[in-house]
PDB file of N, CA, C and O in Angstrom:
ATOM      1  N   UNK A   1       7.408  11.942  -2.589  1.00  0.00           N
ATOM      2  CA  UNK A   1       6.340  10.960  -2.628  1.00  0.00           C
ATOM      3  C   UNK A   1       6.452  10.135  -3.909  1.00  0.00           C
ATOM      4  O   UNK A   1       6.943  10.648  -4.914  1.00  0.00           O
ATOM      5  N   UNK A   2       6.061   9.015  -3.907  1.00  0.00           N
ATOM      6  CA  UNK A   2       6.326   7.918  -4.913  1.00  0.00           C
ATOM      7  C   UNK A   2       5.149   7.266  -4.828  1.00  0.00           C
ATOM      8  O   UNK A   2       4.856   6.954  -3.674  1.00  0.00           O
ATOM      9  N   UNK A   3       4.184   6.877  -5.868  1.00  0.00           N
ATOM     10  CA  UNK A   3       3.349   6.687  -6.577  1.00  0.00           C
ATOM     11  C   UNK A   3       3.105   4.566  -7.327  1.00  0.00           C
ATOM     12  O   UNK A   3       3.227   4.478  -8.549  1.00  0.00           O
ATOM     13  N   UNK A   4       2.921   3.719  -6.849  1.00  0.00           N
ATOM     14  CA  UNK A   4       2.569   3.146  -7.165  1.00  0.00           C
ATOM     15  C   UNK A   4       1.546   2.066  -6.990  1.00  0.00           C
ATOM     16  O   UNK A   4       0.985   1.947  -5.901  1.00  0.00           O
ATOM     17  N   UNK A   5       1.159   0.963  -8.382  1.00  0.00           N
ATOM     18  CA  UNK A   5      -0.105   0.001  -8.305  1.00  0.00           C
ATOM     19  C   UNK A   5       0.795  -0.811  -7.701  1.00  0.00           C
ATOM     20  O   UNK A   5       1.979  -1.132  -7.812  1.00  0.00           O
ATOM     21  N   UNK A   6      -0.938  -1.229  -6.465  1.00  0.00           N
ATOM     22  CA  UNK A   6      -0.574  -2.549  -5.918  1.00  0.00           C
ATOM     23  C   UNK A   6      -2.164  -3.218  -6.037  1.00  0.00           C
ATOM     24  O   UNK A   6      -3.248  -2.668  -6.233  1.00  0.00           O
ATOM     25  N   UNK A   7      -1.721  -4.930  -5.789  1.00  0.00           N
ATOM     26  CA  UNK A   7      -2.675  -5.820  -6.122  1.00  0.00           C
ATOM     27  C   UNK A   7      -3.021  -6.324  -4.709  1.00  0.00           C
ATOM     28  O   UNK A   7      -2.167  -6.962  -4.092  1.00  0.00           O
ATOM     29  N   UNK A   8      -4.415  -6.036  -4.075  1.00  0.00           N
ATOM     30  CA  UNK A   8      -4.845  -6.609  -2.361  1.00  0.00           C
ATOM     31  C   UNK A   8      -5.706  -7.549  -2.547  1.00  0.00           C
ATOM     32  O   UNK A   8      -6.790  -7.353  -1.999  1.00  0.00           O
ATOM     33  N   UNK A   9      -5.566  -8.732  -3.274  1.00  0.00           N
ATOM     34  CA  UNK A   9      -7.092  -9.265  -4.144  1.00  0.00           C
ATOM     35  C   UNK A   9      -7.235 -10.317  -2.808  1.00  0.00           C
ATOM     36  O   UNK A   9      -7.955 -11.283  -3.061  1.00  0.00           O
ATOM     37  N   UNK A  10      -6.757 -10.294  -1.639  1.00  0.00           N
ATOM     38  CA  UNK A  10      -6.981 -11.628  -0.913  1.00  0.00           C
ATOM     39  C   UNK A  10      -7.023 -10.870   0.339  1.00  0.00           C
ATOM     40  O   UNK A  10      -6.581  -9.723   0.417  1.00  0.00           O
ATOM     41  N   UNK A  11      -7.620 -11.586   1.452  1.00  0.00           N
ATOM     42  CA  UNK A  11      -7.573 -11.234   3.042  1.00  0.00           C
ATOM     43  C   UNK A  11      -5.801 -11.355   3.479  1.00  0.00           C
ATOM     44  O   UNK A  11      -5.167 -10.502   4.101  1.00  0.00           O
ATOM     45  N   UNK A  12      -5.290 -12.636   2.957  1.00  0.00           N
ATOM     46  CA  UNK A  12      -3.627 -13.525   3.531  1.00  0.00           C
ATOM     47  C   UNK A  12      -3.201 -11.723   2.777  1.00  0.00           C
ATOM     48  O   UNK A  12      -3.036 -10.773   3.542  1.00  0.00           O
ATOM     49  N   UNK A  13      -3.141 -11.639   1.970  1.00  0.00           N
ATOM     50  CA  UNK A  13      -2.481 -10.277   0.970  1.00  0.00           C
ATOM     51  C   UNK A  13      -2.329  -9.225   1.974  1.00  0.00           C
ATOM     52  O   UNK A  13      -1.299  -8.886   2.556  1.00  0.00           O
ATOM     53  N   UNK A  14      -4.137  -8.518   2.148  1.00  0.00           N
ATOM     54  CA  UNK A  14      -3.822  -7.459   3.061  1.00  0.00           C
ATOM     55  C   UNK A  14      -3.251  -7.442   4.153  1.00  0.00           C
ATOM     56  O   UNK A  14      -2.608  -6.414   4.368  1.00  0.00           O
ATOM     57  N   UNK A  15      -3.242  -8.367   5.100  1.00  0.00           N
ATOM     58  CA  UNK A  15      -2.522  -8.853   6.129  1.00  0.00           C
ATOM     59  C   UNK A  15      -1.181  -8.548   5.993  1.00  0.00           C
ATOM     60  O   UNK A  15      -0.708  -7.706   6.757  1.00  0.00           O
ATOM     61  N   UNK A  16      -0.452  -9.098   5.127  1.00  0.00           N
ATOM     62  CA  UNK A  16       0.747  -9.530   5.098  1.00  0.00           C
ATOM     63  C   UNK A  16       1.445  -7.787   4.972  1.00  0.00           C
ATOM     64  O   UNK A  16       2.347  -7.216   5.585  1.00  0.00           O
ATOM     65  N   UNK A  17       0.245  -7.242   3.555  1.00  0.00           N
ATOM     66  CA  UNK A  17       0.691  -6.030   3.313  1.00  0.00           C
ATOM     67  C   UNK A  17       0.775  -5.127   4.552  1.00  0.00           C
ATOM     68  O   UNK A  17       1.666  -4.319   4.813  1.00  0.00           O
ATOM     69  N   UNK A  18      -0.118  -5.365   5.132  1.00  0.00           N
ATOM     70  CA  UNK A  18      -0.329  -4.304   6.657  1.00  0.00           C
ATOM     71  C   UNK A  18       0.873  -4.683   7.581  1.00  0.00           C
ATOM     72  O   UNK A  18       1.010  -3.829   8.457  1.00  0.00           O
ATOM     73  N   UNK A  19       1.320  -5.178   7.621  1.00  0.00           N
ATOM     74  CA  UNK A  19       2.117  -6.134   8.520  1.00  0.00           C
ATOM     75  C   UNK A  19       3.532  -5.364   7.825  1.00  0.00           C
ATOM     76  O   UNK A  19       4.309  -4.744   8.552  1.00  0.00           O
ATOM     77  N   UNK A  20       3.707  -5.463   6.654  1.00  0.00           N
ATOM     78  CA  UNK A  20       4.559  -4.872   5.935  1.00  0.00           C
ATOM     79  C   UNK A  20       4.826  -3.766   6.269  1.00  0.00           C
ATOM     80  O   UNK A  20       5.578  -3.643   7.237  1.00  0.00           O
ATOM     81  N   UNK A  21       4.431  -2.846   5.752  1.00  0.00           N
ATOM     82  CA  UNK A  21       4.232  -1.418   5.192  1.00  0.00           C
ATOM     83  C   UNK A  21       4.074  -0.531   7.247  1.00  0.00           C
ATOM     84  O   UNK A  21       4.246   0.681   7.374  1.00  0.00           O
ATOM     85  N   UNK A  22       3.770  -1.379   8.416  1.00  0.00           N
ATOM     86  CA  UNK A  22       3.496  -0.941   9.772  1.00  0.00           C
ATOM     87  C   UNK A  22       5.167  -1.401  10.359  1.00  0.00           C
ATOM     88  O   UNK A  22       5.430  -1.750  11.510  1.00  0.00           O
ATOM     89  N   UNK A  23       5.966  -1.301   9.421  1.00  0.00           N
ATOM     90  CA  UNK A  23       7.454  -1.717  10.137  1.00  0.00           C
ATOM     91  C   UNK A  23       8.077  -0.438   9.798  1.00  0.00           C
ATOM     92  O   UNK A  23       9.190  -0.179  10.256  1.00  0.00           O
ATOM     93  N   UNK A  24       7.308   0.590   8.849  1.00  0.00           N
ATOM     94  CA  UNK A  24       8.265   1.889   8.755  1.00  0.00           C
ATOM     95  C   UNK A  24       7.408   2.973   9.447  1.00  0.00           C
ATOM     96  O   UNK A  24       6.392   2.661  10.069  1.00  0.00           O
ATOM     97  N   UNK A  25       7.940   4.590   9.302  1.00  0.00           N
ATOM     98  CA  UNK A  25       7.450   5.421  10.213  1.00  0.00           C
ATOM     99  C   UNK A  25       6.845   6.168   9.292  1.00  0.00           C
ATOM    100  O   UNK A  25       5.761   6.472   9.789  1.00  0.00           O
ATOM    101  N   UNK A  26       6.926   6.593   8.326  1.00  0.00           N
ATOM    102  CA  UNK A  26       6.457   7.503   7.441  1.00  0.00           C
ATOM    103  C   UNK A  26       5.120   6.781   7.246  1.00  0.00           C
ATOM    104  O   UNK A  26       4.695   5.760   7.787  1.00  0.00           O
ATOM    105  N   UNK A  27       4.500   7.691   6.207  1.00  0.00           N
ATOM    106  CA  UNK A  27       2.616   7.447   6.202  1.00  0.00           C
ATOM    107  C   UNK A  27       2.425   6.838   4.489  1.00  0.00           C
ATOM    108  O   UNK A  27       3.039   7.466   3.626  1.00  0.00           O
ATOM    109  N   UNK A  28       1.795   5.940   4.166  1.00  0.00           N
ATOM    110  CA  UNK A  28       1.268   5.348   2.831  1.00  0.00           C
ATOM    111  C   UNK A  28      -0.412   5.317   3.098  1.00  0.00           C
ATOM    112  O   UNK A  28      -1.224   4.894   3.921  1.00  0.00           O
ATOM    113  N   UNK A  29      -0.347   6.180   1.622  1.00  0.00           N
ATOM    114  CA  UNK A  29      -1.884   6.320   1.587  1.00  0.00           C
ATOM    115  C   UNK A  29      -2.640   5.060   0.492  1.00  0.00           C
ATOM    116  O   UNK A  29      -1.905   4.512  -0.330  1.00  0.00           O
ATOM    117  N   UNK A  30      -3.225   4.910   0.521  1.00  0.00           N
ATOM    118  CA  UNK A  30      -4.397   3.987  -0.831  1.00  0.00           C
ATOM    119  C   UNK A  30      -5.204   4.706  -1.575  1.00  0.00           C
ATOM    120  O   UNK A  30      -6.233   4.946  -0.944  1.00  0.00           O
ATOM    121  N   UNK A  31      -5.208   5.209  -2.749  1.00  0.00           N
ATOM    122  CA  UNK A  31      -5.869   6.094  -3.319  1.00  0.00           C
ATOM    123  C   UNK A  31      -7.401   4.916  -4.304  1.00  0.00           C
ATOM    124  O   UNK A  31      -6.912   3.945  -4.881  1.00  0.00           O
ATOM    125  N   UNK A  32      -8.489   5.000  -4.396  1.00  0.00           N
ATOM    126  CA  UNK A  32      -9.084   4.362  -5.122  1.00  0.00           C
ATOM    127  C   UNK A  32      -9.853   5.221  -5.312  1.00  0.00           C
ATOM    128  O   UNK A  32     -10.456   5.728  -4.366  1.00  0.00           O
ATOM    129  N   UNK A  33     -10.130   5.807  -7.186  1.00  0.00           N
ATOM    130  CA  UNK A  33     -11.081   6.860  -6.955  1.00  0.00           C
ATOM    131  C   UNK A  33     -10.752   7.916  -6.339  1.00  0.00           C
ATOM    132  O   UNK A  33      -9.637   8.429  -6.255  1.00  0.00           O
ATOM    133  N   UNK A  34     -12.163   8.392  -5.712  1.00  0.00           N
ATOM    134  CA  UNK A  34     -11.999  10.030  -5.265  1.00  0.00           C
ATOM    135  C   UNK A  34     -11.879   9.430  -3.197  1.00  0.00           C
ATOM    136  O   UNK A  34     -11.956  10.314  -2.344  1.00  0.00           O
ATOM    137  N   UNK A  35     -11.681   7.759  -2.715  1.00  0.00           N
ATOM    138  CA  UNK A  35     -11.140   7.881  -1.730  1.00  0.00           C
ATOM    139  C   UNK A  35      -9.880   7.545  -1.277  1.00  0.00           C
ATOM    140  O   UNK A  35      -9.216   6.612  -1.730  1.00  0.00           O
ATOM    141  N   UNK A  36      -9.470   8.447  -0.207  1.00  0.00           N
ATOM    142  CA  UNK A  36      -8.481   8.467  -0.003  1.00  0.00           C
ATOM    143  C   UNK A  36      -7.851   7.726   1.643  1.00  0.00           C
ATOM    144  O   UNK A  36      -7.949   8.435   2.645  1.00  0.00           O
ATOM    145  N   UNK A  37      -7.337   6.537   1.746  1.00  0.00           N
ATOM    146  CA  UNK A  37      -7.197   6.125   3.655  1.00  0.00           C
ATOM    147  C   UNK A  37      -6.101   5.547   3.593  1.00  0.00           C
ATOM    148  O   UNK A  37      -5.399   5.237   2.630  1.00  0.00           O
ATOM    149  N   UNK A  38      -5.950   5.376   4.985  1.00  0.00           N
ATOM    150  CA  UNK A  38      -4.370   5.485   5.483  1.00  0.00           C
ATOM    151  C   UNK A  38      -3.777   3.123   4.907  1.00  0.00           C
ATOM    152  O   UNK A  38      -4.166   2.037   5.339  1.00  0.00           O
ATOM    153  N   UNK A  39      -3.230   3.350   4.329  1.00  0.00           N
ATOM    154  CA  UNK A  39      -3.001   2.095   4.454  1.00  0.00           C
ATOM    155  C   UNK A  39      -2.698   1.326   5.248  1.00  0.00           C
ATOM    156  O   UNK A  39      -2.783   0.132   4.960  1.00  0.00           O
ATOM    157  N   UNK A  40      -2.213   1.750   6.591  1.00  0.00           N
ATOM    158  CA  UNK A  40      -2.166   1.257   7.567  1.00  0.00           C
ATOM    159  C   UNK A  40      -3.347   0.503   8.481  1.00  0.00           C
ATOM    160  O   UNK A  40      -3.283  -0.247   9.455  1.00  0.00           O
ATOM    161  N   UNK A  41      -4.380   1.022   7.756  1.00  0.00           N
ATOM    162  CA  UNK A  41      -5.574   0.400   8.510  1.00  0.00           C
ATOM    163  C   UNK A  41      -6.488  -0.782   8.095  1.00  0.00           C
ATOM    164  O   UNK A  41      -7.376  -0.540   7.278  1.00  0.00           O
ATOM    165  N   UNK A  42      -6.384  -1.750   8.470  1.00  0.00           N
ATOM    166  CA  UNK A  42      -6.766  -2.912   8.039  1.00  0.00           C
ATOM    167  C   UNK A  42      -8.687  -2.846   7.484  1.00  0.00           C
ATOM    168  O   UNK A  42      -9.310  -3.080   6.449  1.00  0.00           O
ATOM    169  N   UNK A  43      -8.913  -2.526   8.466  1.00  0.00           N
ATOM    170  CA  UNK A  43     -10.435  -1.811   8.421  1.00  0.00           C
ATOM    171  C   UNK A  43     -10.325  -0.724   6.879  1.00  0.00           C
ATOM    172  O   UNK A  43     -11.085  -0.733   5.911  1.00  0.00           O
ATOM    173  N   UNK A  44      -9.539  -0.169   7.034  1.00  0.00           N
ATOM    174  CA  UNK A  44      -9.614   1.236   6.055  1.00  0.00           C
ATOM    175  C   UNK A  44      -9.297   0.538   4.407  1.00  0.00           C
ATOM    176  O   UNK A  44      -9.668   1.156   3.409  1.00  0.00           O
ATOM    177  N   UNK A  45      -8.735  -0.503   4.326  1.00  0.00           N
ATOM    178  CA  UNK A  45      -8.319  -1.517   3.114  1.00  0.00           C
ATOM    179  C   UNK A  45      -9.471  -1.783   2.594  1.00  0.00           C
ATOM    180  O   UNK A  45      -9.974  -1.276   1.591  1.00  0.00           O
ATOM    181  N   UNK A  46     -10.059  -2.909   3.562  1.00  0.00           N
ATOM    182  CA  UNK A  46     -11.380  -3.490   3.432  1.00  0.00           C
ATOM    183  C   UNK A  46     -12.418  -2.708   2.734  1.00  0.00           C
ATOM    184  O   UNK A  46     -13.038  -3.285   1.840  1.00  0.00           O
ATOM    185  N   UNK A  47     -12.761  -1.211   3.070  1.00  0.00           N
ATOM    186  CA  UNK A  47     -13.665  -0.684   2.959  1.00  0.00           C
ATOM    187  C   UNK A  47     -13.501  -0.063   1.142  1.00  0.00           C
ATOM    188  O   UNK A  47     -14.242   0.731   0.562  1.00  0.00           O
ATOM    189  N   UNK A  48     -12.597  -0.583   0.757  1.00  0.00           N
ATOM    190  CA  UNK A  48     -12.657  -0.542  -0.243  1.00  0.00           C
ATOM    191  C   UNK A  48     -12.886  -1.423  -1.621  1.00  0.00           C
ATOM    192  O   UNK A  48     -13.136  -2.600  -1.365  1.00  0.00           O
ATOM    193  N   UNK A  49     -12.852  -1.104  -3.016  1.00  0.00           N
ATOM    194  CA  UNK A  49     -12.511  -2.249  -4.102  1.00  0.00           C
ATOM    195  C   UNK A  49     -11.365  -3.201  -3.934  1.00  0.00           C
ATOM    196  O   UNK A  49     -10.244  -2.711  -4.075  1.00  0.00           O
ATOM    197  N   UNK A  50     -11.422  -4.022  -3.756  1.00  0.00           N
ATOM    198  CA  UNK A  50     -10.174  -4.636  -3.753  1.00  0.00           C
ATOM    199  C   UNK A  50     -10.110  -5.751  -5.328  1.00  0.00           C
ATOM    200  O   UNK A  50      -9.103  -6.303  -5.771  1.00  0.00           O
ATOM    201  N   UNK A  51     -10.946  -5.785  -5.665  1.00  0.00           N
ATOM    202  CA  UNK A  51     -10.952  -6.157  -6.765  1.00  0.00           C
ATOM    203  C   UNK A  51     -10.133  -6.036  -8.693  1.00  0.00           C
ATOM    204  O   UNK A  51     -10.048  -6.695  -9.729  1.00  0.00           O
ATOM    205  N   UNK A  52      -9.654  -4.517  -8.010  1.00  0.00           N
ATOM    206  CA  UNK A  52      -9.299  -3.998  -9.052  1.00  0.00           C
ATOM    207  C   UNK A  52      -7.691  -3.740  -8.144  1.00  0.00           C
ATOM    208  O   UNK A  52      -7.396  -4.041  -6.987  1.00  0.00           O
ATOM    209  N   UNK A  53      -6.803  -3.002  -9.336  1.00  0.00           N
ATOM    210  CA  UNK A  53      -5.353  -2.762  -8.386  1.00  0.00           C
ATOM    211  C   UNK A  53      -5.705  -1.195  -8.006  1.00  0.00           C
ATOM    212  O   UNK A  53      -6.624  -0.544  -8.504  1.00  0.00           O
ATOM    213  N   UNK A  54      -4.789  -0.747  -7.032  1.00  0.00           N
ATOM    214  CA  UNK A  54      -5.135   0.437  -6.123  1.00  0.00           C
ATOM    215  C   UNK A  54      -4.100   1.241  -6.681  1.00  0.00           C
ATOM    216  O   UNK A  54      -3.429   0.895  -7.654  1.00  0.00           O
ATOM    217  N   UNK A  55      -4.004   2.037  -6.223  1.00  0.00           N
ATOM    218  CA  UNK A  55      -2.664   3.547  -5.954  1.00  0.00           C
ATOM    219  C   UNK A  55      -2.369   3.501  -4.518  1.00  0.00           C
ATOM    220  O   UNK A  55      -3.293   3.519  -3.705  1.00  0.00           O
ATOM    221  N   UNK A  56      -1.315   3.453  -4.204  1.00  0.00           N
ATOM    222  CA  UNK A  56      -0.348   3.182  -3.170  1.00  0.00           C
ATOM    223  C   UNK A  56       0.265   4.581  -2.861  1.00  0.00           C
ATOM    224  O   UNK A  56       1.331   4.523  -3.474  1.00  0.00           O
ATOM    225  N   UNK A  57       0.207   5.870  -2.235  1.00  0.00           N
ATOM    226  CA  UNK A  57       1.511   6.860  -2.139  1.00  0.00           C
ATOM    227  C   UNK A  57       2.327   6.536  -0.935  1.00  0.00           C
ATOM    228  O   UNK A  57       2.158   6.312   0.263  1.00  0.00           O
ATOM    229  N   UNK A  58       3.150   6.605  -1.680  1.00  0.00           N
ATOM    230  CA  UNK A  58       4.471   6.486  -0.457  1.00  0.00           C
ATOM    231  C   UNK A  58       5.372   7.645   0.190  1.00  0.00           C
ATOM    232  O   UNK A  58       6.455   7.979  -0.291  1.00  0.00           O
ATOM    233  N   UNK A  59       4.853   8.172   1.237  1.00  0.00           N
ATOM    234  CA  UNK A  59       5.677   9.318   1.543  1.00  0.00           C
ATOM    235  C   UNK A  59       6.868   9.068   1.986  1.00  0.00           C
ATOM    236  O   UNK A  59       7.034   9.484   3.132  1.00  0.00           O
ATOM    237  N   UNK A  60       7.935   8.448   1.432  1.00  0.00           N
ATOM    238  CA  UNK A  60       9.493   8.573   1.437  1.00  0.00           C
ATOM    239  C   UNK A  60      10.315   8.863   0.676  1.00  0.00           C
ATOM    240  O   UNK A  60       9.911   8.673  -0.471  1.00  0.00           O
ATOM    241  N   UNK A  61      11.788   9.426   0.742  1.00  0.00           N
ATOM    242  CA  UNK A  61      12.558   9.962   0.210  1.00  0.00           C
ATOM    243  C   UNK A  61      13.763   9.212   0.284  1.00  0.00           C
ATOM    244  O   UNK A  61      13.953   8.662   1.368  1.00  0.00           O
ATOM    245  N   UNK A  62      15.014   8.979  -0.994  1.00  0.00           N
ATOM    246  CA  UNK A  62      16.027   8.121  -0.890  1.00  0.00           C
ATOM    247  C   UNK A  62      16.673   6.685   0.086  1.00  0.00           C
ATOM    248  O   UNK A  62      15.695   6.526   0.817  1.00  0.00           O
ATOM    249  N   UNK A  63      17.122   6.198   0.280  1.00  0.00           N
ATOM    250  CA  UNK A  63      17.288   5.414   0.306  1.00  0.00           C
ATOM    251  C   UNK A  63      16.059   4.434   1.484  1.00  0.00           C
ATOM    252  O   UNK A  63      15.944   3.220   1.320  1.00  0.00           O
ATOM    253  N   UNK A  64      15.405   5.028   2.384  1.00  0.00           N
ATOM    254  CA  UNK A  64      14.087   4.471   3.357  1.00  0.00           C
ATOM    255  C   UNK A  64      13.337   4.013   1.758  1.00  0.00           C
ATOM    256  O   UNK A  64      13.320   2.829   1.422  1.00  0.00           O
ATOM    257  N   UNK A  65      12.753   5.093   0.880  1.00  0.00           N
ATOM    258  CA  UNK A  65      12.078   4.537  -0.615  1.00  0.00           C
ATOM    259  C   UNK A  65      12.423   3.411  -1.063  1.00  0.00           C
ATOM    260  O   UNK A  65      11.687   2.433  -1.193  1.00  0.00           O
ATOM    261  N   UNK A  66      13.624   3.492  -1.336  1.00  0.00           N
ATOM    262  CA  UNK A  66      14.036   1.915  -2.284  1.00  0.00           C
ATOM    263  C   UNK A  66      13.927   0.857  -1.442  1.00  0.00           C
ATOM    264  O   UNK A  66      13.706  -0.244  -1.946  1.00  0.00           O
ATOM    265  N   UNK A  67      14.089   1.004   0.289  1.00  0.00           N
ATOM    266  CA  UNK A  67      13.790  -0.070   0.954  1.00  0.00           C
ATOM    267  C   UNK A  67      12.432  -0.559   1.055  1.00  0.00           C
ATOM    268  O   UNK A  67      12.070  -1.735   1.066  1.00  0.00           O
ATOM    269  N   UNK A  68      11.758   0.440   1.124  1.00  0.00           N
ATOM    270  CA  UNK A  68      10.158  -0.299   0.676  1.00  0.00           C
ATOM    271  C   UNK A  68       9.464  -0.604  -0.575  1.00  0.00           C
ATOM    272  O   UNK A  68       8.494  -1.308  -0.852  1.00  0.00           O
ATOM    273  N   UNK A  69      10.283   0.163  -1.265  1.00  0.00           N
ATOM    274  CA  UNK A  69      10.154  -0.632  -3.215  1.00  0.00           C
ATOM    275  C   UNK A  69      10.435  -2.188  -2.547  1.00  0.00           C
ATOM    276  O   UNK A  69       9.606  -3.093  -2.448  1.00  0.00           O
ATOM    277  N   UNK A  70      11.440  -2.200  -2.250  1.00  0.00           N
ATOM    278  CA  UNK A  70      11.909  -3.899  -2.605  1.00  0.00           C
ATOM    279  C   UNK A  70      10.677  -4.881  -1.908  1.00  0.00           C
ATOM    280  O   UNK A  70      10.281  -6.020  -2.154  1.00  0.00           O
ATOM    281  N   UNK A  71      10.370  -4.054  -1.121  1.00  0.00           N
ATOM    282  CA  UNK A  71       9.365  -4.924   0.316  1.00  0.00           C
ATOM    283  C   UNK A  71       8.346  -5.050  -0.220  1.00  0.00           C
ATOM    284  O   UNK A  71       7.851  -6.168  -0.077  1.00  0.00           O
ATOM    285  N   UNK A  72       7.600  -4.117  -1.005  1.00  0.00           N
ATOM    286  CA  UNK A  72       6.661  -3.975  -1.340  1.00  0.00           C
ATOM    287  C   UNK A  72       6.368  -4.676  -2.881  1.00  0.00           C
ATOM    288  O   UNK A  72       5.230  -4.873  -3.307  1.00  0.00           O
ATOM    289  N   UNK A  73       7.359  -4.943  -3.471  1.00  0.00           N
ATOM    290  CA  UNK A  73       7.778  -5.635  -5.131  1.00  0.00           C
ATOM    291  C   UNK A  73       6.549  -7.081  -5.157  1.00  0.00           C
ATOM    292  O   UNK A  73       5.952  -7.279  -6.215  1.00  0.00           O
ATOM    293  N   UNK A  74       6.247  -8.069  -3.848  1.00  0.00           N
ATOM    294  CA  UNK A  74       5.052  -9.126  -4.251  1.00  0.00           C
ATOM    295  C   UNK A  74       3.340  -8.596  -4.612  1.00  0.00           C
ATOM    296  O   UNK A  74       2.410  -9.190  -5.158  1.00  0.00           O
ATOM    297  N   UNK A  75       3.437  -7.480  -4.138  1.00  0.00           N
ATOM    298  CA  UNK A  75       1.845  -6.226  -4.566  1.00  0.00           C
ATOM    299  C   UNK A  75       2.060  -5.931  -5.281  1.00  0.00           C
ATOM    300  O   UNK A  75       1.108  -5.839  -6.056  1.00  0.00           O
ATOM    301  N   UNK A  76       3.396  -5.481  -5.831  1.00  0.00           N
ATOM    302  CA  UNK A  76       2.682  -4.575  -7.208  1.00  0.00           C
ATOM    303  C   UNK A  76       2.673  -5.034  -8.700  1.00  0.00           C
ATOM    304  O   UNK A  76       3.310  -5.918  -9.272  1.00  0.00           O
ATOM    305  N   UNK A  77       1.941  -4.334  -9.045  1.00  0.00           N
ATOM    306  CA  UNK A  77       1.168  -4.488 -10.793  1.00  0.00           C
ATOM    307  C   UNK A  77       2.102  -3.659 -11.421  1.00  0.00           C
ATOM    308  O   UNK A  77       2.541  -2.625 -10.919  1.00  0.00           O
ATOM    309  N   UNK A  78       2.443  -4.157 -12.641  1.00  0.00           N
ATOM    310  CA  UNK A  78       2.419  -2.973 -13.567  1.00  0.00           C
ATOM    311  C   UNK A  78       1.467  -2.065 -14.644  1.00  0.00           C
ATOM    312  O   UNK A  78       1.945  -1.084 -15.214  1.00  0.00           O
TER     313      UNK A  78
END
């Protein structure tokens, strides 16, 4: 699992991100705080801060990982 901030500060954002991140098979969670939802869910985004940057987990391992690092590189914060 791999661990990083991403930035959802817009509706076009989450979209794009959902749209993204629903082309692989493995599961990415959104951590904000003490909640925890599936990033896959457009509804489940929303219901959160989006104001601030999130925690992203990524349940993948070698080389599937680095393919969604790269995909994922316009969200994230450092």
């Amino acid at each position: 699992m791999k661990t990083i901030r991403v930035s959802l500060n817009s509706i076009d954002k989450v979209k794009t991100f959902v749209n993204e991140i629903g082309k692989y098979d493995f599961d990415f969670d959104l951590v904000s705080g003490r909640y925890v939802i599936d990033a896959k869910s457009i509804m489940g985004i929303f219901s959160l801060d989006l104001s601030k940057p999130i925690d992203l987990n990524i349940h993948a391992e070698g080389e599937k990982l680095e393919e969604v690092l790269a995909a994922l590189k316009p969200y994230e914060v450092a």
